[in-house]
C-alpha positions as CSV (number, residue, x, y, z in Angstrom):
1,X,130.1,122.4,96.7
2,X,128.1,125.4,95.3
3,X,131.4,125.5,92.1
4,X,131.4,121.8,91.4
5,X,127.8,121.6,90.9
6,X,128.4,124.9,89.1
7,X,130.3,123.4,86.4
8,X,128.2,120.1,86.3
9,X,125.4,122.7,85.2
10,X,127.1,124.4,82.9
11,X,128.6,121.3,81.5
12,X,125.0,120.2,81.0
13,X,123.7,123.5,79.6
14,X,126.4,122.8,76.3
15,X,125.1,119.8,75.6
16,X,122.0,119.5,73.4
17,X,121.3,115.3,75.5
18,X,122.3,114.6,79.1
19,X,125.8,114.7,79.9
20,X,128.0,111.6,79.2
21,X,128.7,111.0,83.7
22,X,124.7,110.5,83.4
23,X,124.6,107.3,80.9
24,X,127.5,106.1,82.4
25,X,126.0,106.3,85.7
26,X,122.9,105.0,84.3
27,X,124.7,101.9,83.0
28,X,126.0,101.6,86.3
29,X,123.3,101.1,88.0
30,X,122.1,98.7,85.4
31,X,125.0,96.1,85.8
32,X,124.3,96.9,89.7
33,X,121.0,96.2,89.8
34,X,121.4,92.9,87.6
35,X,122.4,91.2,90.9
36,X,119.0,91.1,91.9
37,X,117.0,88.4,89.6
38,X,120.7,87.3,89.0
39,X,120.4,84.0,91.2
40,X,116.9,83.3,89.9
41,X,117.4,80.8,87.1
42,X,120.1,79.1,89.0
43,X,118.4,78.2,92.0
44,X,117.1,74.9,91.4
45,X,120.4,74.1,90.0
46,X,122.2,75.3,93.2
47,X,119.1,73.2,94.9
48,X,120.4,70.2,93.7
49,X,123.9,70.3,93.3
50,X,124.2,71.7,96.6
51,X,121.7,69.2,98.6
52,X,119.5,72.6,99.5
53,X,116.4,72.6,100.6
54,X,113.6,75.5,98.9
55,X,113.8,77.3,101.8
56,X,117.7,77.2,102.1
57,X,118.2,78.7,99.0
58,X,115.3,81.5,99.3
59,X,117.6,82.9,101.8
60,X,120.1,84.3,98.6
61,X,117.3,86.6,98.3
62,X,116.5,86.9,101.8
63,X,120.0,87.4,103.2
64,X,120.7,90.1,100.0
65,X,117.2,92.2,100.3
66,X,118.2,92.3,104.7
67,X,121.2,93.7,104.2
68,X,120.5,96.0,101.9
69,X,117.4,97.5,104.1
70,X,119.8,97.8,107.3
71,X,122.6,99.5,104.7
72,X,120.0,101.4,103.3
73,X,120.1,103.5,106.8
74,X,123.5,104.7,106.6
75,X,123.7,105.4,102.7
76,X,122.5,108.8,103.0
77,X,125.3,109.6,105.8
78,X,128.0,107.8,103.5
79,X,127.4,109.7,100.7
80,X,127.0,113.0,102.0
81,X,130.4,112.4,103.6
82,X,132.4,111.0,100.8
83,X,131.0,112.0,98.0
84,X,128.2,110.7,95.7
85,X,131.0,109.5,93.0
86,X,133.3,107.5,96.2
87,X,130.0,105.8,97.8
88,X,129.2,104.4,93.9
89,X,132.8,103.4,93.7
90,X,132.8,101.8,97.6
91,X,129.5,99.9,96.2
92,X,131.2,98.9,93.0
93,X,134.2,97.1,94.8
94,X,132.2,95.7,97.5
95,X,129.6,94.2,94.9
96,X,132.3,92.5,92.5
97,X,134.3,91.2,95.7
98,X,131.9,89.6,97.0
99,X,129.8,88.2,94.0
100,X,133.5,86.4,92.8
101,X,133.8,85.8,95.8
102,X,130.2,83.7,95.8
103,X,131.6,81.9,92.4
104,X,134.3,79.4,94.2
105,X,131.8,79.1,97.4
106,X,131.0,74.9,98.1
107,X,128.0,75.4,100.2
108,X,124.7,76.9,100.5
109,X,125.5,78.8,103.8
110,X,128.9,80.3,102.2
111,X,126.9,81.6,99.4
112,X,124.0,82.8,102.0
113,X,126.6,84.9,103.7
114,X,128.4,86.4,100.9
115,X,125.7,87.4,99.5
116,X,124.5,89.2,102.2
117,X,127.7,91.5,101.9
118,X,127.2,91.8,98.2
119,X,123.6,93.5,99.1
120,X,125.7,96.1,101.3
121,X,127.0,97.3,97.7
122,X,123.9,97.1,96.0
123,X,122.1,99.4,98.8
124,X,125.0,102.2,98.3
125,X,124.0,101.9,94.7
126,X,119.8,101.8,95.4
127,X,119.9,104.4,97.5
128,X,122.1,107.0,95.9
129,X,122.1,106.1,92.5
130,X,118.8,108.1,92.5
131,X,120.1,111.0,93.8
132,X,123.2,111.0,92.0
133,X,121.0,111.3,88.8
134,X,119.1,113.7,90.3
135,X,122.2,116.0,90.7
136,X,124.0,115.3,87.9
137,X,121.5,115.4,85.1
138,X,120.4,118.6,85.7
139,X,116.8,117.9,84.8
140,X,113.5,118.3,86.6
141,X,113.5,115.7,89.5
142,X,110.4,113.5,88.0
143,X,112.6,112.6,84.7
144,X,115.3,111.7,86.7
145,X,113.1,109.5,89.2
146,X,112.0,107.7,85.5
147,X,115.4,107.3,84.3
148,X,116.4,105.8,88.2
149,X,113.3,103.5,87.3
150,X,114.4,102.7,83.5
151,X,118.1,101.8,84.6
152,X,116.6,99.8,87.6
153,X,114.2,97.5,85.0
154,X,117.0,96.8,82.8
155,X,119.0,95.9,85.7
156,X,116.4,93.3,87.0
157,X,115.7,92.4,83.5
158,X,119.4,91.7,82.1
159,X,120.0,89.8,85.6
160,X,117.8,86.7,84.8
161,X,119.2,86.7,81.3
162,X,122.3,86.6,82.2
163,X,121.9,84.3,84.8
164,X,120.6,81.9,82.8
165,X,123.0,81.9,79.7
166,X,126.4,81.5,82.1
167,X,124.0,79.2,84.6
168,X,123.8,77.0,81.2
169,X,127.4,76.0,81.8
170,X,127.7,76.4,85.7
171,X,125.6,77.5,88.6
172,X,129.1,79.6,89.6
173,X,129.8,81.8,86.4
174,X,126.9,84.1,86.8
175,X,128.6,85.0,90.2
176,X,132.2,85.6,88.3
177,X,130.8,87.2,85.4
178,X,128.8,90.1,88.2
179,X,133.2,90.5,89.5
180,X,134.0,91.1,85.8
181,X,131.7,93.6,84.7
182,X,132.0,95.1,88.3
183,X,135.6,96.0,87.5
184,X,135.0,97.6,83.9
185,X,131.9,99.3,85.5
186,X,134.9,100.8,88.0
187,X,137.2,102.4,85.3
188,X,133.9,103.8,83.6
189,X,132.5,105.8,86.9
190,X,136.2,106.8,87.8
191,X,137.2,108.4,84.4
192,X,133.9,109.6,83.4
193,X,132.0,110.6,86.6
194,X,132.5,114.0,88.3
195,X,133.5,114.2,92.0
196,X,129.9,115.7,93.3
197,X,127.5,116.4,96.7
198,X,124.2,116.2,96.6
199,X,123.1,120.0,96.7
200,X,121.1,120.7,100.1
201,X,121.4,123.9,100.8
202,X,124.5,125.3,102.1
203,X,123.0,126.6,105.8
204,X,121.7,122.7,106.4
205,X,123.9,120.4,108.3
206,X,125.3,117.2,107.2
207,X,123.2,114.1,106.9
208,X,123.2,112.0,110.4
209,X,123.1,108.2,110.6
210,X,119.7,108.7,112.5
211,X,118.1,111.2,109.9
212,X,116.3,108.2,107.7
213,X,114.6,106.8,111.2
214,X,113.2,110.5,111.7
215,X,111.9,110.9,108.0
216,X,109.8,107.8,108.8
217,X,108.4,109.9,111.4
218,X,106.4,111.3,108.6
219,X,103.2,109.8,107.9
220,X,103.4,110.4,104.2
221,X,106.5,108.4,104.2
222,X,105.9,105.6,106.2
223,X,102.4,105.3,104.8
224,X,103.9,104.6,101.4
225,X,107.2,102.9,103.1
226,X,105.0,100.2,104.5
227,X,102.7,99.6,101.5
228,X,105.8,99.3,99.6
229,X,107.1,96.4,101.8
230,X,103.5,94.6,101.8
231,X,103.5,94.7,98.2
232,X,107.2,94.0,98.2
233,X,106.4,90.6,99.5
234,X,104.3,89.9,96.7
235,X,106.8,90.9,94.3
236,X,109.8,88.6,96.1
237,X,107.2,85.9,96.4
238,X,107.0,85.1,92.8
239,X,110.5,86.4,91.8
240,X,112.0,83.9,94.6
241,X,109.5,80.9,94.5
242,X,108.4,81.0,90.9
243,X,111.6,79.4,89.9
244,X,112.1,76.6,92.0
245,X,108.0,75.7,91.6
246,X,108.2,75.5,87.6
247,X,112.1,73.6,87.9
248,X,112.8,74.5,84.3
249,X,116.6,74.9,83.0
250,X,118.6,77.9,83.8
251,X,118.0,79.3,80.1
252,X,114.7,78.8,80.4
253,X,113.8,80.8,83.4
254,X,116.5,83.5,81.9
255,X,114.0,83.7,78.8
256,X,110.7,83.8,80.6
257,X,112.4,86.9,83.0
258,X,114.0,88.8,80.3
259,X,110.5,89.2,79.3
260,X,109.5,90.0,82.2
261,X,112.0,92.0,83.1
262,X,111.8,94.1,79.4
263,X,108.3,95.3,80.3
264,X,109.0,96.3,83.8
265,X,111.9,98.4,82.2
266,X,109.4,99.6,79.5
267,X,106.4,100.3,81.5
268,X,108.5,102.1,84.2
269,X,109.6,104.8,82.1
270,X,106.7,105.1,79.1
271,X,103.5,104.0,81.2
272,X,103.4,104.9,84.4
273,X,103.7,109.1,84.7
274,X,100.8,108.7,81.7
275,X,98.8,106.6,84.5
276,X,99.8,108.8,86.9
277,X,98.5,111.9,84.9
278,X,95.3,110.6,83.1
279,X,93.9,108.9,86.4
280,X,95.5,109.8,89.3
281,X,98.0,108.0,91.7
282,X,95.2,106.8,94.1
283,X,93.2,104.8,91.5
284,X,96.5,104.2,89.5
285,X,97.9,102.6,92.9
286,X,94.6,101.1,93.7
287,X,93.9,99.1,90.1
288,X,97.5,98.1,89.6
289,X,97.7,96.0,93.1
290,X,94.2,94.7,92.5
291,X,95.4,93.3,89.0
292,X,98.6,91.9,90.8
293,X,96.3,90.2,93.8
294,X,94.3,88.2,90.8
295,X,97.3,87.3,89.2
296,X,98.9,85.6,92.2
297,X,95.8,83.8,93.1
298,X,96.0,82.8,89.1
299,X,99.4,81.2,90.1
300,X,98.4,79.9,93.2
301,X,95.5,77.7,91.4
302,X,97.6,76.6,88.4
303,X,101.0,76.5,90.0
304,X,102.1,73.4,87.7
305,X,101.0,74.8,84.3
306,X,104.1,76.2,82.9
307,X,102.5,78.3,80.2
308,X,100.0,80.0,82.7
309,X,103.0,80.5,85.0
310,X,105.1,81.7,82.3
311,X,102.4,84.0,80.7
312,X,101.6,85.9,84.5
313,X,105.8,86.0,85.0
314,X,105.5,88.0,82.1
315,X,103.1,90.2,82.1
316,X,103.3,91.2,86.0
317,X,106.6,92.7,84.8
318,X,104.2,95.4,83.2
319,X,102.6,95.9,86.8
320,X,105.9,95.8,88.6
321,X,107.3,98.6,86.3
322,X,104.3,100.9,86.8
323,X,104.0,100.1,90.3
324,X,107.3,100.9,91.0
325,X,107.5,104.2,89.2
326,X,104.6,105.3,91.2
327,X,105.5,104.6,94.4
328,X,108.8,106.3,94.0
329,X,107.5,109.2,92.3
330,X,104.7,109.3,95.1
331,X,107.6,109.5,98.3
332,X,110.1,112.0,96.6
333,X,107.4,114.3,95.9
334,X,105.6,113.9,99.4
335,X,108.8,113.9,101.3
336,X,109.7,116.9,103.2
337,X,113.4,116.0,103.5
338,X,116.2,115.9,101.1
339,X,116.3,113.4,98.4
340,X,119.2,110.6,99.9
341,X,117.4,110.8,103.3
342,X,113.8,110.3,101.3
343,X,115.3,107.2,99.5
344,X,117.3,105.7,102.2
345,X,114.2,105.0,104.2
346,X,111.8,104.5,101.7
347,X,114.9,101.9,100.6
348,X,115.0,100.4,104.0
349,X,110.7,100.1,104.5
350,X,110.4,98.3,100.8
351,X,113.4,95.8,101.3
352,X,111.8,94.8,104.0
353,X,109.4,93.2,102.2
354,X,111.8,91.6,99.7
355,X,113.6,90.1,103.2
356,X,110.9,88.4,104.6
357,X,109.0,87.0,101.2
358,X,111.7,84.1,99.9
359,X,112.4,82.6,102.9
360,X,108.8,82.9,103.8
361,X,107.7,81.6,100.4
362,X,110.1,78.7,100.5
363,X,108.9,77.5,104.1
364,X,105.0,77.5,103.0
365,X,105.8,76.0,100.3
366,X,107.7,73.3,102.2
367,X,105.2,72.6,105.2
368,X,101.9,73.0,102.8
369,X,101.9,73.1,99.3
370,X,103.7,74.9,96.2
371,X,100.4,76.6,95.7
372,X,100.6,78.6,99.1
373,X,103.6,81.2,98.5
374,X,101.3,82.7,95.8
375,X,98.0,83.2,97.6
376,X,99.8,84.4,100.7
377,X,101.7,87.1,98.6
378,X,98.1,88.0,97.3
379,X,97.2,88.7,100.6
380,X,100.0,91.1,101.8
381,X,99.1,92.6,98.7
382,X,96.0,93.5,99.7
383,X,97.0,94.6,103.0
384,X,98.7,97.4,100.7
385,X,96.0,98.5,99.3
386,X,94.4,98.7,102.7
387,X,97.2,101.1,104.1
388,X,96.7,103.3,101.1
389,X,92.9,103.4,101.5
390,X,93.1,104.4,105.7
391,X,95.5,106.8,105.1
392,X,95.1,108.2,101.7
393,X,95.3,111.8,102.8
394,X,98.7,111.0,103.6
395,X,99.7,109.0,101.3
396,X,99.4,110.2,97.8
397,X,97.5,113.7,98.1
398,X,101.4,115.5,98.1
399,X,101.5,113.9,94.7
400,X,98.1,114.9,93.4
401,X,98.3,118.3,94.5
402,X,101.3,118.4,92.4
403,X,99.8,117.0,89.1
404,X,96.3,117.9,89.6
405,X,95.7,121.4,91.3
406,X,98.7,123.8,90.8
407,X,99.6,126.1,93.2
408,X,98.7,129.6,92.4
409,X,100.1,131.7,95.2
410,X,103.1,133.6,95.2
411,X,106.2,131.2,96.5
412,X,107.4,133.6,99.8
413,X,111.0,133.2,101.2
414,X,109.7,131.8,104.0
415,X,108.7,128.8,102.5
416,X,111.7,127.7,101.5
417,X,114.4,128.8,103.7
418,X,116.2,127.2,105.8
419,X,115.5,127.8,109.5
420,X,118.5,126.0,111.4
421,X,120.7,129.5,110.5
422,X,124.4,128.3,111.3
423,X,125.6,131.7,112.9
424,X,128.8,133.0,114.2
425,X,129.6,136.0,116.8
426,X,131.5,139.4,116.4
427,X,134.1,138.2,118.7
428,X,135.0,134.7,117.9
429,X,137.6,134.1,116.0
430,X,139.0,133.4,112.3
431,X,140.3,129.7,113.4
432,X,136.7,129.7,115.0
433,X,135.3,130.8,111.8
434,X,137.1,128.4,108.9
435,X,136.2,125.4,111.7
436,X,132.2,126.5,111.2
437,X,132.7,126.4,107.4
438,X,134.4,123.0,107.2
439,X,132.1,121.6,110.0
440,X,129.2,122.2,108.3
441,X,130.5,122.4,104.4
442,X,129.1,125.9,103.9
443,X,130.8,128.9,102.5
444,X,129.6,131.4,104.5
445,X,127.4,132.8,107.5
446,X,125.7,135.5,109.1
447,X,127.6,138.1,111.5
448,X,124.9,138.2,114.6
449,X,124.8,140.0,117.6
450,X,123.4,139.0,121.5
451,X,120.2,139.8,120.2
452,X,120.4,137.8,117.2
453,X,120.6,141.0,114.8
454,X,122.7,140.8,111.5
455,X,125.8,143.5,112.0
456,X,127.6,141.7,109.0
457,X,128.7,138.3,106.7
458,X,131.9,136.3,106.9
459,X,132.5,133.9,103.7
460,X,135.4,132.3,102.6
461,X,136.1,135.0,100.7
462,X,136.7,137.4,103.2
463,X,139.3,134.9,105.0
464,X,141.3,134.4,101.5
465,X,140.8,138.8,101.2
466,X,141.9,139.4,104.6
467,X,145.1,137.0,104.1
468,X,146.1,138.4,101.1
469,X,144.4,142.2,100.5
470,X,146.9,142.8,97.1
471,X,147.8,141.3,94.4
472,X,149.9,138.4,94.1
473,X,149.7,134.4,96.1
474,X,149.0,134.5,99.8
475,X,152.9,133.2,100.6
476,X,154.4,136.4,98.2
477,X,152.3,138.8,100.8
478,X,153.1,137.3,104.2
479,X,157.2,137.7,103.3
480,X,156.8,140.8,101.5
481,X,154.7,142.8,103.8
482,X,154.2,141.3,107.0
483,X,157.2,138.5,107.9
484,X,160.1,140.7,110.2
485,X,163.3,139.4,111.0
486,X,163.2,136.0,113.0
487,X,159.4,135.3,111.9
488,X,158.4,132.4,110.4
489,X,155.5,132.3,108.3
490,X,153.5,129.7,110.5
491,X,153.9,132.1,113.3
492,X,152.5,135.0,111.5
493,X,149.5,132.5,110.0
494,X,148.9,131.8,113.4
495,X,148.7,135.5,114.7
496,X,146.3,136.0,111.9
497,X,144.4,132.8,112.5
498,X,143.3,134.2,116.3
499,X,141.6,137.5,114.9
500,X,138.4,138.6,115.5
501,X,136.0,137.9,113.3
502,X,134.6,141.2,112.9
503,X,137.7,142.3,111.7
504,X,137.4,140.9,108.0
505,X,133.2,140.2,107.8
506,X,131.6,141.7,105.3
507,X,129.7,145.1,106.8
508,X,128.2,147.0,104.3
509,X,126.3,147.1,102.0
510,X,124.5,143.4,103.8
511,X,121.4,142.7,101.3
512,X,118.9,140.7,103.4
513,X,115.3,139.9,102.4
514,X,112.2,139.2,104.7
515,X,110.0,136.5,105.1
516,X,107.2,138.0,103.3
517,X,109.4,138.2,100.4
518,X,109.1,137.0,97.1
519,X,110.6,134.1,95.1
520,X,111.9,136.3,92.4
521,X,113.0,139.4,94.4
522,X,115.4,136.8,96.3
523,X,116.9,135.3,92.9
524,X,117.1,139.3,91.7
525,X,119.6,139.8,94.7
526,X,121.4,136.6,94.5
527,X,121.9,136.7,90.8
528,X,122.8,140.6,90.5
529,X,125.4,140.4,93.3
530,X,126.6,137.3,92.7
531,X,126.0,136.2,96.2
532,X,126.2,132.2,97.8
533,X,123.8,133.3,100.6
534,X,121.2,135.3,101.8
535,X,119.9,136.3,105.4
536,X,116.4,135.9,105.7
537,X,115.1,138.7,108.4
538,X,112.0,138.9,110.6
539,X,109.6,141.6,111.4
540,X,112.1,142.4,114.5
541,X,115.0,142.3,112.1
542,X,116.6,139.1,113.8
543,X,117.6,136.8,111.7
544,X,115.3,133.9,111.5
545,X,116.5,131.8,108.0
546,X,119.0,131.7,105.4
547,X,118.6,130.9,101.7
548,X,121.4,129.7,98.9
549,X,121.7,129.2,95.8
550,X,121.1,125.4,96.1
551,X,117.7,126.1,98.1
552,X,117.3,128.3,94.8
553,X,118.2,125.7,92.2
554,X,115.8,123.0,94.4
555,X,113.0,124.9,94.3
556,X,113.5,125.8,90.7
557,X,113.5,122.2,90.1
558,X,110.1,121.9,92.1
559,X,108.7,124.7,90.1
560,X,110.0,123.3,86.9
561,X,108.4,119.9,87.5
562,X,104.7,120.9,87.9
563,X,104.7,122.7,84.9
């Protein structure tokens, strides 16, 4: 894990732009994201060519954005098992199954279903995408949060467009054009994009299916989880209703959310780390969600007046773009877990939102009047303003700190080891030992006693060493030196396999560092001796942590990004 992501650096480092694997992965997520205003213009078409009620076709976006919150759980435990590049690929064939799929559907509930499945790709795309940027780039995490945020507008943007010039000619070719596109989008990430892992430190286990339900445990992430998902419902509310209220023709409605969709692209990436800088996030977050309140209640009163409908459409694009750039930027920076945990329940609390909303909106509207959707969605609005307000402490002081009030202390080691030390004993064994490794993807670990005190450290290394001490390929030693007459070379592997540990660690020189310890005497030691890992000690010399060089590189990054 720690050479692959090696050479992705070093690639990067030779280039004077980011590396080519970035903007394709950036168009990826584009033509991925396009699904998502995709069925927009279309839906009054599929409303009456299909005999659906508003309500019935609300649920393409309702049946999509569940889905994708429920997948949005297991994304983080997908890709830290196949791969970041195999989970975009799994999302790339699932997306332009199913959306062809959708194309040759006859009736609303066909269509419902499928795409439901087609948001189980879109959520391995949501959720990683951002971290696969993040890895890959090689930039400071808040420039790869905007370009996550730039890739996602375009998406959204280019969706309605799109939509509406194939909806011009049939309600079904927006659906085959997504297959299309998904299959050149294939060849692109499968030539171009390296084979990576996000970088969590190599002493930290695994991600688990259940680790996005802890992270919520946080306050700072479910505080801005949840007032994602209020304002969420806002958001679907007028991207879901708006279009079957103002009935217009597909190219129509493609038009009005290309603009729309341009200036949440625009405003994503340009506006909102200025806002973020020059006032805060607090009365950034604050202003923003009051501007989008008055502008749904300004839809809500003139519902039937195209160009006042047409002119809000518009120009809430500008408030989704900033407000979505600060929310993310708000939970990756107050998170304390890794980055694809961090997204896949932030992913799962703001979806949510875009669940409930349509099929909401298209009942109210339904049972009272067209006007209703809107001034509802004005008030879940302001019920996220409200969470920010009671728990503001929580919510978006992380991110203030970070912008606003530098920290000035020396970083120690202890605050950013990694505590969970994977460990092994004297007297276990080498099969014992490569099991450890590949359980936990690590290349190494500390040697301890029964009192927990470092006598040496076993690495990969040492096994490949200890096989083959001289020169030549592990299979050229075994027959020269070590095979007698009548052996094979399984059974002397396997007599090798069984030996203590203790027998090929690593005993001296061991560099350690304490917990008091600085930043830069721990990169001093890792860089001069070319070490993956090192033991972090206590006052009792028991070993209490371990740092790597990706816990290095992360904090780096951290550093990096306040300055």
């Amino acid at each position: 894990m720690t050479s692959i992501n090696s050479e992705v650096s070093a690639d990067n480092s030779t280039r004077k732009g980011l590396p080519t694997a970035v903007w394709t992965l950036f168009l990826a997520i584009i033509t991925a994201l396009m699904g998502l205003g995709l069925v927009g213009p279309v839906l009054p078409t599929i409303s009456t060519q299909l005999g659906a009620s508003p309500s019935e076709v609300t649920l393409l976006y309702t049946s999509y954005n569940a889905v994708m919150a429920i997948a949005m759980l297991i994304t983080g435990a997908i890709s830290t098992r196949l791969g970041l590049k195999k989970t975009l690929l799994l999302g790339v064939i699932i997306i332009g199954t199913f959306a062809s799929l959708a194309g040759f559907a006859n009736n609303i509930w066909t269509i419902v279903g499928l795409r439901g499945l087609w948001g189980i790709g879109n959520s391995l795309f949501f959720a990683t995408g951002l971290t696969a940027i993040i890895t890959i780039a090689g930039i400071a995490k808040a420039k790869s949060i905007l370009l996550f945020e730039a890739a996602v507008g375009i998406g959204i943007s280019a969706g309605p467009l799109i939509g509406g010039l194939l909806g011009q000619l049939s309600w079904r070719y927006p659906f085959m054009g997504v297959g299309a596109i998904m299959v050149v989008v294939f060849l692109l990430l499968l030539i171009l994009m390296p084979n990576v892992k996000e970088e969590i430190g190599e002493g930290r286990k695994s991600t688990s299916l259940l680790d996005p339900l802890h992270a919520m445990k946080h306050r700072s992430i479910a505080t801005i989880g949840m007032s994602n998902c209020l304002y969420n419902f806002g958001f679907f509310a007028l991207l879901a209703y708006a279009p079957l209220a103002l009935g217009l023709t597909p190219l129509t409605m493609g038009g009005i959310f290309l603009g729309w969709g341009v200036l949440l692209a625009l405003t994503s990436y340009f506006m909102s780390p200025k806002l973020k800088v020059k006032f805060g996030a607090t009365k950034s977050l604050y202003a923003l969600l009051s501007v989008f309140i008055v502008v749904l209640l300004i839809m809500g009163i003139w519902t039937f007046n195209i160009w006042v409908m047409a002119t809000c459409i518009i120009l809430s694009g500008a408030l989704f773009g900033n407000l979505n750039g600060l929310y993310t930027d708000a939970v990756m920076d107050a998170s304390p877990v890794e980055a694809s945990t961090t997204s896949s329940a932030f992913s799962f609390m703001r979806m949510i939102g875009g669940a409930i909303a349509p099929v909401t909106a298209g009942i109210l509207g339904q049972i009272f009047s067209p006007h209703t959707p809107f001034i509802v969605g004005g008030g879940f609005v302001l019920g996220a303003i409200i969470l920010i307000f009671l728990n503001r402490d929580y919510a978006v002081k992380p991110v203030e700190m970070v912008e606003e009030k530098p920290e000035t202390t020396t970083l120690k080691v202890k605050d950013f080891m990694v505590p969970d030390v994977i460990s092994i004993k004297p007297d276990a064994t080498v099969k014992e030992l490569l099991n450890l490794l590949t359980q936990h993807h690590i290349s190494g670990v500390p040697v301890v006693d029964n009192q927990n005190k470092i006598v040496g450290m076993a690495s990969d290394g040492d096994i490949i060493r200890y096989l083959n001490p001289k020169e030549g390929s592990v299979h050229d030693f075994i027959y020269d030196i070590f095979i007698e007459e009548g052996e094979t070379e399984q059974e002397v592997l396997k007599e090798k396999i069984n030996t203590r540990v203790d027998k090929l660690m690593h005993k001296e020189p061991i560099y350690t560092v304490k917990e008091d310890d600085t930043f830069e005497k721990a990169i001093h030691i890792l860089s001069q001796h070319h070490f993956k890992q090192l033991p972090v000690l206590d006052a009792q010399d028991k070993v209490t942590g371990i740092i790597s060089r990706g816990d290095i590189n992360n904090n780096l990054i951290k550093i990096l990004s306040q300055k």
